[in-house]
N, C-alpha and C positions, 0 to 999 in steps of 0.2 A: 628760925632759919634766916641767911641773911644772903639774899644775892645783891650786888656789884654790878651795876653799868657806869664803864666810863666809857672817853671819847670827845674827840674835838668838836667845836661848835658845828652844829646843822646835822651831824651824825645821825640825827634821830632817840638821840639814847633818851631824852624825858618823857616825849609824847609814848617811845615803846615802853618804857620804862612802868608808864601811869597804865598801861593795855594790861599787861602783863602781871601788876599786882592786880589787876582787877580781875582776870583770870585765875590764877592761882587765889584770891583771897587772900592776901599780905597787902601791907599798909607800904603805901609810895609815899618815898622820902627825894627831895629834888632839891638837890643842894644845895644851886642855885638861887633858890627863894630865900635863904638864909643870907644867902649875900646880896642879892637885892631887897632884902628888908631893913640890912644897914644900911645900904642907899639910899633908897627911901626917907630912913630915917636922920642920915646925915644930911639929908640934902634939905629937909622940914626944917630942920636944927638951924640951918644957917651956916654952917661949917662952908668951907671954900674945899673945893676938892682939891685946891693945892695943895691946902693943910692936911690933909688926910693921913699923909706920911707919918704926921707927929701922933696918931693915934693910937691910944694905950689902952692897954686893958681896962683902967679906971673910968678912960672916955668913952669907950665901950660900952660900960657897964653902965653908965648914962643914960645911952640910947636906949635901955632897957626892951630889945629886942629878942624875941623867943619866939619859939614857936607851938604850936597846940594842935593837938590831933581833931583832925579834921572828919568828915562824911570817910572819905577813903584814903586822905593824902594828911599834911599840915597845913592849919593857918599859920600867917605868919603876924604878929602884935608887936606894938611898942606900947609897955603899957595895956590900960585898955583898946587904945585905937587901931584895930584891926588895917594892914597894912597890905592885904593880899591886894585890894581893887586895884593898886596903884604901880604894884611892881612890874608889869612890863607897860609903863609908860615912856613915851621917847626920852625924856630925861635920862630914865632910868635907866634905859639900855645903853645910851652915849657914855657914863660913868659907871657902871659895874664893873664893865673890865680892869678901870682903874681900884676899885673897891675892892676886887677878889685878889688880885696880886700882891696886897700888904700880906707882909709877914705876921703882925699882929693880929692881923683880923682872921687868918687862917689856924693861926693859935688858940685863938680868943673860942673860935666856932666848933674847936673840937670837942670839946664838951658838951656843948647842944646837940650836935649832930649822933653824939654815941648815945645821950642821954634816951635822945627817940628812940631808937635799936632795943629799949631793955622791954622783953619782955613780949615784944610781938613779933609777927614776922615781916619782913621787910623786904621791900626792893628799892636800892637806893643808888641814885645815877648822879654822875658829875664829872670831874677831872681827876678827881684823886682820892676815887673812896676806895678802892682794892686797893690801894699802895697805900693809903696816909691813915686815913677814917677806920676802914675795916678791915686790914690785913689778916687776919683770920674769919675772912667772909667764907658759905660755905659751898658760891659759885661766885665765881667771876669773872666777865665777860665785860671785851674792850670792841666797840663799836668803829669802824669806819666806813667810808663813803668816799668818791672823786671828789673832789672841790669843786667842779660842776654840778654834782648832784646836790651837794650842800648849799651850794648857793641858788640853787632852782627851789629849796626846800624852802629857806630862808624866806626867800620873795614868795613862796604861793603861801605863805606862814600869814605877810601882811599884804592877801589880797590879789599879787600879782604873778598869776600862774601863767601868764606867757610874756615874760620880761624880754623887751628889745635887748639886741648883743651889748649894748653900753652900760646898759642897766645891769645886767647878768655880770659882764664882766667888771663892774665898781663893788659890786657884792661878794665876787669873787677874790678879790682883792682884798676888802675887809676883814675875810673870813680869815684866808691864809696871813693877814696881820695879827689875825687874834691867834690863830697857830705857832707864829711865831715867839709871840707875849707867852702865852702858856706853854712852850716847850719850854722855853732857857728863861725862864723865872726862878729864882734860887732857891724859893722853897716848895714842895709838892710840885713839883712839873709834871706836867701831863704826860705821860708814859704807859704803858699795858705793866698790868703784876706780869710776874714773872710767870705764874701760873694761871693767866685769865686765857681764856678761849676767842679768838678774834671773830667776828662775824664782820662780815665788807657788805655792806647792805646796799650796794649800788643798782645792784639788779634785782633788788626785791620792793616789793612792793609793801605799806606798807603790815596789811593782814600775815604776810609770809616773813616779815620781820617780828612781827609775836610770837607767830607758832616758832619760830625759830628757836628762840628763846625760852619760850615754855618749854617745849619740847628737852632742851638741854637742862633746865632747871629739874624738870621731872624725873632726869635718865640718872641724877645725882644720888646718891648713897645717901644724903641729908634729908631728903626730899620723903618724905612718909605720909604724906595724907593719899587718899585714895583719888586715881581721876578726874576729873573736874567731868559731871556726866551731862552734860550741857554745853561742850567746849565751840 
């Protein structure tokens, strides 16, 4: 079985995403790590993130990045060198954005990302897994939030759960930049499937954003294991 969380940055959708398989018992897949492990890896390599543009599937295939099933989730390698400690380093975060918008690299990832999918069950969140990734997922749910919640989430994320209005509102700003990036991008833009279920998680917390979830994942026709009797 394969459920679908997307949604724009701070949304919530990874951390509920990771609750959520671990409740049900299905393996979290977070898209994201896939594309900050070619960052990572680009960035080790020496490449200028100017040049990134000119990057091809051959160059790609270079950075010999994959990913491996993990405890509950993926690691993410180049090669032998396990790549996960590194991925939300400030580097990393300052250039991803640039990293996930190539058209090649989006291409390039669809095969990794389906490859995980075969054979277990999955809950897999990001920007465009119910439209691009898994269009015949067998739930799929599109996350939002106010851009003040996302950006309070963002900052209690690295430490700063009561951020002065300056601070709040540079973060706020960031956020709705990345919104921007990710709508009118030309390939896989951020959007709900046609048939995903919106949850607006503004007013929930985060325990009540699980059950939320579970709860719909359970109510689904696809859904056959017996209750979780420990929920």
């Amino acid at each position: 079985m394969i459920v679908t969380i997307d949604g724009p940055a701070g949304s919530g959708k990874s951390s509920t995403a990771r609750a959520v398989a671990a409740r049900l018992g299905f393996r979290h897949l977070e898209s994201g790590a896939f594309y900050r492990g070619l960052t990572v890896a680009a960035l080790r390599t020496g490449i200028d993130p100017h040049l990134w543009e000119q990057l091809d599937a051959a160059a790609l295939d270079a950075l010999r990045v994959r990913g491996v099933p993990g405890e509950d989730g993926f690691r993410i390698l180049s090669g032998d060198t396990d790549l996960t400690p590194a991925l939300r380093d400030p580097e990393v975060n300052e250039s991803v954005s640039r990293m996930a918008r190539l058209p090649a690299v989006r291409t390039w990832l669809l095969d990794s990302l389906r490859a995980a999918a075969r054979g277990v069950d999955l809950v897999a969140d990001g920007r465009d897994m119910g439209t691009v990734v898994f269009p015949q997922a067998d739930v799929k749910l599109y996350l939002t939030a106010s851009l003040t919640t996302r950006a309070r989430r963002r900052l209690r994320e690295i430490g700063n759960a009561e951020p002065q209005a300056r601070v709040l509102e540079e973060e706020e700003a960031r956020i709705a930049e990345r919104d921007r990036i990710d709508t009118q991008r030309a390939v896989a833009p951020l959007r709900p499937a046609d048939d995903a279920v919106h949850v607006n998680t503004t007013g929930l917390d985060f325990d009540e954003q699980v059950e939320t979830i579970v709860a719909l994942v359970r109510a689904s026709p696809a859904y056959r294991r017996d209750p979780d009797p420990h929920p």
